[in-house]
C-alpha positions in Angstrom: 23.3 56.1 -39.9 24.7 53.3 -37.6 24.5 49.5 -38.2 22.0 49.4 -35.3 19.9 51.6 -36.5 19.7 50.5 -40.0 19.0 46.6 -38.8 16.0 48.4 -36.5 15.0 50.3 -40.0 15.1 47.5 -41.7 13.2 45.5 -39.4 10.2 48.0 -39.0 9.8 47.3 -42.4 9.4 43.6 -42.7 6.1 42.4 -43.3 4.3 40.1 -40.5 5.2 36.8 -42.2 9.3 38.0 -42.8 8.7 39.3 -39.1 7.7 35.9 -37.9 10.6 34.2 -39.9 13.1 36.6 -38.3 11.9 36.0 -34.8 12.1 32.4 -35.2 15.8 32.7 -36.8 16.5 35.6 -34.0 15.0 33.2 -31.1 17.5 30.4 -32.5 20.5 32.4 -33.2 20.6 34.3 -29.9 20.3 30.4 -28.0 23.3 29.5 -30.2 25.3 32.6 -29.1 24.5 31.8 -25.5 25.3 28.0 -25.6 28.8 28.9 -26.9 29.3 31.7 -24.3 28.3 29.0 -21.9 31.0 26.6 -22.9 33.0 29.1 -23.2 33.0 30.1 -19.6 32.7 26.3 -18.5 36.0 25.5 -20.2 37.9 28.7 -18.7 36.3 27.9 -15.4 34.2 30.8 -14.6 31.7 28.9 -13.0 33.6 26.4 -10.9 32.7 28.7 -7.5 29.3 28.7 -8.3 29.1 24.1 -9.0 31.2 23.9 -5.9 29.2 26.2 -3.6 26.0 24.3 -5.1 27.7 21.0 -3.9 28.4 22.3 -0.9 24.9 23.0 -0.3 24.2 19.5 -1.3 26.1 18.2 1.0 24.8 20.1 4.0 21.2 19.1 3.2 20.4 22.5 2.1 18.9 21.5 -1.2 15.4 20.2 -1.9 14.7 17.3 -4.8 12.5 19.2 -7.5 
């Protein structure tokens, strides 16, 4: 057996109440995860096309105030 399958395993056998604590930890650890992956791609410049095409728009009126 795999790791994946024994964390599914292991989870089909929580009860509701460890189930709900899980989600909750789940919910906060997967945000954490993508908050560093975002940095990590805002530090290495992945997403400098993207901020300077969204300023472009800006600039050309092409953007409406939320």
């Amino acid at each position: 057996m795999n790791n994946l399958q024994e964390i599914e395993t292991a989870i089909s056998q929580l009860s509701s109440d460890e189930l709900t604590a899980f989600r909750t930890w789940f919910a906060e650890f997967d945000a954490e995860m993508w908050d560093r992956q975002f940095e990590e791609d805002v530090t290495a410049g992945r997403l400098n096309g993207l901020a300077e095409r969204a300023l472009q728009h800006l600039r050309e009126g092409r953007c409406t105030d939320l």
